[in-house]
C-alpha positions, 0 to 999 in steps of 0.5 A: 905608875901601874896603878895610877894608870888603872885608875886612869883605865876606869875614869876613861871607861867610865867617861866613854860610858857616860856620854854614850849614856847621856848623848843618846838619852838626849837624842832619843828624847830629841824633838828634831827637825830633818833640816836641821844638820846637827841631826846628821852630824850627831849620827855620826858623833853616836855612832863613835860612841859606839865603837868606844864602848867596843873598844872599852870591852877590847881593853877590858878583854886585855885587863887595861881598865882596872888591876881589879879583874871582877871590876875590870870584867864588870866594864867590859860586860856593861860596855858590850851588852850596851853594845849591841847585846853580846857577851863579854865571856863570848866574845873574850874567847874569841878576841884571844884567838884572835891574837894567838892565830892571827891571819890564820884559818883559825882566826875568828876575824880573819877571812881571805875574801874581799871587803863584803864578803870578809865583813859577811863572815865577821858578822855571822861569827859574831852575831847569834840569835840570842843577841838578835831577840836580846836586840829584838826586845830592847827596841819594841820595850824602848819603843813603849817611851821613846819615838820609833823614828828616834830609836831607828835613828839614834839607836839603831842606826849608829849602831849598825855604822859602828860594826863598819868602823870597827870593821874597816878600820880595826880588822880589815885595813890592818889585816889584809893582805900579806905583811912582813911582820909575825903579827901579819898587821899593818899600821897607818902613818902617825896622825893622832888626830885621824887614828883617833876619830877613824878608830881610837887609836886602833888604825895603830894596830901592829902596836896594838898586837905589839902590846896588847896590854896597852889601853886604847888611850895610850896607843897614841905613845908607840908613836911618839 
C-alpha cells in the first residue's frame, strides 16, 4: 500500500506540474481580448495552479511524493523554483521549523500582528534578493517571446495571488489566535469541495500538523 501510494505521490506531482506547464503556455501564447471573461476566470484557475505547485514542494519537504528521497527532492526543487524562483533546501529548513515551533517566537511563519503586517514579515522571511534577480531575469528573458501584458497577467499576477491564498488559508486562518491543542491549529468544517479549491486541502490543518506525513490529496480522509 505504502508503495502503490508513492507512485500515486509522483503521478499527482507530476499532473499539478503539467497543467501549470501547459495552461500557462496557453495563456502566454493567448491572443485575448479584455471582454472576454474566461481572461479573468483563468487568472484565477493560474493562480490555483500556483499554489499547487507550493503545496507539491510542502509534500515534497515531508517525503509524500516518492519513497525515492533524490526523486522525491527532485519534485519539490522543480515545483518551488517554477514557484517563484526559491529553493527548495532553503525552504525545507524553514517548513521544518515551522513545525517543531509552531506559534512560537522561533517559528518562522508565525508573527503575532495582524493580517497585513503578519503577511509582511512572512513575505520578507521568505523572499531574498537572489530570487527577486532570479524573478527579475526569467521576465525580462520571457519577455524576448512572450507579450508583456501576458506575462504581467498570466505570469506575474497569479503568482502574486497565490502568496495570499497560501497565506490566508494556510498560515494565518489556521494559526491565529490561541487554540487548545499542542499544535496551536485550527481546522475549517469538512467541505471537501471548499477545502479543495480555498487551498488543497490545507484549510484541514490541525490534520495536517496531526500527520504530516499525509499528502495533500489524502487529507480529505482525516475527515471522513
Amino acid at each position: 500500500m505504502e508503495i502503490r501510494n508513492q507512485y500515486t505521490g509522483i503521478i499527482v506531482a507530476s499532473t499539478v506540474l503539467i497543467c501549470w506547464f501547459t495552461t500557462l503556455y496557453f495563456l502566454l501564447t493567448w491572443d485575448f481580448s479584455w471582454t472576454n471573461p474566461l481572461v479573468y476566470l483563468l487568472i484565477f484557475v493560474q493562480m490555483h495552479l500556483y499554489t499547487g505547485l507550493f503545496i507539491t514542494a510542502h509534500d515534497a519537504m515531508h517525503g509524500t511524493i516518492s519513497i525515492n528521497k533524490s526523486l522525491n527532492n527532485f519534485f519539490g526543487s522543480v515545483a518551488v523554483f517554477l514557484y517563484a524562483g526559491f529553493f527548495y533546501s532553503t525552504l525545507f529548513t524553514k517548513h521544518h521549523k515551522h513545525h517543531k515551533h509552531v506559534h512560537t517566537a522561533e517559528d518562522p511563519d508565525y508573527a503575532n500582528h495582524g493580517f497585513w503586517r503578519w503577511y509582511l514579515s512572512f513575505m520578507l522571511n521568505y523572499v531574498n534578493v537572489i530570487q527577486l534577480l532570479i524573478m527579475a531575469v526569467a521576465f525580462n528573458v520571457l519577455k524576448i517571446w512572450v507579450d508583456q501584458t501576458n506575462l504581467l497577467l498570466f505570469w506575474v499576477l497569479p503568482s502574486l495571488m497565490s502568496t495570499f491564498q497560501l497565506f490566508y488559508f494556510g498560515t494565518y486562518l489556521p494559526h491565529k489566535g490561541e487554540h487548545d491543542n499542542e499544535y496551536q491549529s485550527s481546522t475549517i468544517q469538512k467541505n471537501h469541495f471548499v477545502a479543495f479549491i480555498t487551498c488543497y486541502f490545507f484549510g484541514y490543518h490541525l490534520e495536517h500538523h496531526q500527520k504530516p506525513n499525509m499528502p495533500w490529496w489524502q487529507l480529505h480522509k482525516t475527515k471522513s
